[in-house]
C-alpha positions as CSV (number, residue, x, y, z in Angstrom):
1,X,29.7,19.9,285.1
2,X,33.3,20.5,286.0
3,X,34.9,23.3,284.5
4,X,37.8,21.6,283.3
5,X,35.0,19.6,281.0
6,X,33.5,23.1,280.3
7,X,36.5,24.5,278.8
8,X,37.0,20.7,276.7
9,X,33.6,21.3,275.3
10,X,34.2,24.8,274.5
11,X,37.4,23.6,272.9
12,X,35.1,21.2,270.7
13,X,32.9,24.0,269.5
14,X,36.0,25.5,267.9
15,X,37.1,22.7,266.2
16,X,36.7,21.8,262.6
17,X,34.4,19.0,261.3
18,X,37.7,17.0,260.5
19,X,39.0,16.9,263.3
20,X,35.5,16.4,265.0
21,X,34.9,13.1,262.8
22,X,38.5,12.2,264.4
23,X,37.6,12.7,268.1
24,X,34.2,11.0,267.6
25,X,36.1,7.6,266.5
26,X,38.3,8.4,269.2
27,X,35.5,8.3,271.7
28,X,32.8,5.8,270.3
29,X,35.3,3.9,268.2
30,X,33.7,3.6,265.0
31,X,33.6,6.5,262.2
32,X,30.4,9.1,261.8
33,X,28.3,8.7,259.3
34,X,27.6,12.7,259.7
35,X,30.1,15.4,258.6
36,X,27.3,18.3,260.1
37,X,29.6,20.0,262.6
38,X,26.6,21.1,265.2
39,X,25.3,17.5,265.3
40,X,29.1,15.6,266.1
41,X,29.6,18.9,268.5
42,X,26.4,17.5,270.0
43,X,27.1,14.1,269.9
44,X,30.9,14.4,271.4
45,X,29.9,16.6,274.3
46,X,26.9,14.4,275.2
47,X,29.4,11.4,275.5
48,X,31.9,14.1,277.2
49,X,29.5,14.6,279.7
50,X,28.4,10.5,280.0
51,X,32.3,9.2,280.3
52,X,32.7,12.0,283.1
53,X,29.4,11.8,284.9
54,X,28.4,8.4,284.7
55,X,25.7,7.1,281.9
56,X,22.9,6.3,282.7
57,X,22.1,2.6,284.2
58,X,20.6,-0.4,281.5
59,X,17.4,0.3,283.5
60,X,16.7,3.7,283.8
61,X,17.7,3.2,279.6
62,X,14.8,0.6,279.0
63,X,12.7,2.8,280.9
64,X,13.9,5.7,279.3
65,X,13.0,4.1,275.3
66,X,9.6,3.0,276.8
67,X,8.5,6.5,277.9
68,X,9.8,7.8,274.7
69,X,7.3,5.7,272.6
70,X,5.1,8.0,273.5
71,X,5.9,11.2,273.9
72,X,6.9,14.1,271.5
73,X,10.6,14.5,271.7
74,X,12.4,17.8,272.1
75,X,14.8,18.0,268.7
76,X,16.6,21.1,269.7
77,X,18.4,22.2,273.1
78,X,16.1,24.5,274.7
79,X,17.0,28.5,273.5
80,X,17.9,29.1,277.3
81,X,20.9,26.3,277.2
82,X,22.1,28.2,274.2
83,X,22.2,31.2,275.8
84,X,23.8,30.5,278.8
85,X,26.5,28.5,276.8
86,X,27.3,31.7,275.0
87,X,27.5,33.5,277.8
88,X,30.3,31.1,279.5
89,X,32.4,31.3,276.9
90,X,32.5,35.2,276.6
91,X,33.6,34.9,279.9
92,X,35.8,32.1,279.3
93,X,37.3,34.9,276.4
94,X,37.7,37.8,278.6
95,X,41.3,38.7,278.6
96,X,42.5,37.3,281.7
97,X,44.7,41.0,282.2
98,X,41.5,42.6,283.1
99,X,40.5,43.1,286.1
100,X,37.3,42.2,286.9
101,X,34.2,44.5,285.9
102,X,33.4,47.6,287.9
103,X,37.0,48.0,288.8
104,X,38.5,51.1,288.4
105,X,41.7,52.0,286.4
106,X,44.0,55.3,287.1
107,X,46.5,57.0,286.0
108,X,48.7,59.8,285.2
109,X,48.9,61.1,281.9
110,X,50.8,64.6,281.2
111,X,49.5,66.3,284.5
112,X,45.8,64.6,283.7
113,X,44.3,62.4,286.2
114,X,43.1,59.4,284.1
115,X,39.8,57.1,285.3
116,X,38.4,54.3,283.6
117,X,35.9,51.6,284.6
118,X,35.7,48.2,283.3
119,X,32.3,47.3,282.3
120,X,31.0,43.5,281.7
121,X,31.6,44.6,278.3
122,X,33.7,47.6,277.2
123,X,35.3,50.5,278.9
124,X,33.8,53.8,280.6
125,X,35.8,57.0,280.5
126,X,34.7,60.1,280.6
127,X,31.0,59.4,280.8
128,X,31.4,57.4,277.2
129,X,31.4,53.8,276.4
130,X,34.4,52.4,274.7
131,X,34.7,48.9,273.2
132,X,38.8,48.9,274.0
133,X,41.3,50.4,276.7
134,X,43.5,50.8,273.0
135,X,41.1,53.4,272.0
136,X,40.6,55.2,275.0
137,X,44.5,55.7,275.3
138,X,44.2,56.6,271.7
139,X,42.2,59.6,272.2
140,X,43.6,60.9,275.7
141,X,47.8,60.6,274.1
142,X,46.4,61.7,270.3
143,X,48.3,58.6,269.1
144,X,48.0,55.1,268.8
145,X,49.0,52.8,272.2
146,X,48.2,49.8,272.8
147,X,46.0,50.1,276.1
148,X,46.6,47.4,278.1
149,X,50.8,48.7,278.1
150,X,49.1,52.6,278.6
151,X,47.2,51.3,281.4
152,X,49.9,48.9,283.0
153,X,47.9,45.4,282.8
154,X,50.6,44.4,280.2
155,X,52.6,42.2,283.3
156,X,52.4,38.5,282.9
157,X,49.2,36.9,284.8
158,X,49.7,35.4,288.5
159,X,49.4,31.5,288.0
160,X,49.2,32.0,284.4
């Protein structure tokens, strides 16, 4: 899947049922009878994924009913799907000012050397995890900041 259908899937996970029940007559041209947001969420990225992939052929359909007779059918995504959805879009929601993880930020602050290293998730300074750069420049300046200006990641994004 390309990621430009990624991020329009992620988009659809955000939506509300409304405007779900709007892009599902958009894309199958007739109204849902459903107003459960996980099932047209479901329903919309499957025929995301179909429109930009291909569907499947009449064939491989028939075949695809017959072998269904018969078997016990999954009802539920597997839990590793899930998972590895989630963990896109916290990536997909990491400020794109940060540099990436295991970088190191440093400054000067008041004849103080300052060190801070971006984790996958949070901030190390000073041999403690912190969950923002805001609060580490909090307790280094004794007042409040706002962490990405403290640490200079405040200029606009290249190609953003």
């Amino acid at each position: 899947m390309n990621d430009k259908l990624r991020k329009e899937i992620e988009q659809l996970r955000r939506e509300k049922t409304k405007a779900l029940k709007a892009r599902y007559r958009e894309l199958f041209g007739e109204e849902s009878s459903s107003s459960n947001h996980a099932h047209l969420f479901r329903r919309l990225a499957w025929r995301l994924q179909a429109l930009a992939e291909g569907d499947l052929t009449r064939r491989a359909s028939e075949r695809a009913i017959v072998l269904a007779a018969d078997a016990d059918l999954r009802l539920r995504a597997p839990r590793q799907f899930w998972r590895e959805l989630e963990e896109k879009a916290k990536q997909a929601a990491r400020d794109p000012r940060l540099p990436a993880a295991g970088t190191l930020l440093e400054r000067q602050y008041q004849d103080r050397h300052i060190s801070v290293r971006i984790l996958d998730e949070g901030f190390q300074y000073e041999g403690k995890i912190y969950d923002s750069l805001s609060s580490i420049a909090s307790s280094i300046t004794g007042t409040r900041w706002n962490g990405f200006a403290f640490f200079g990641l405040n200029k606009k994004v290249l190609g953003g």
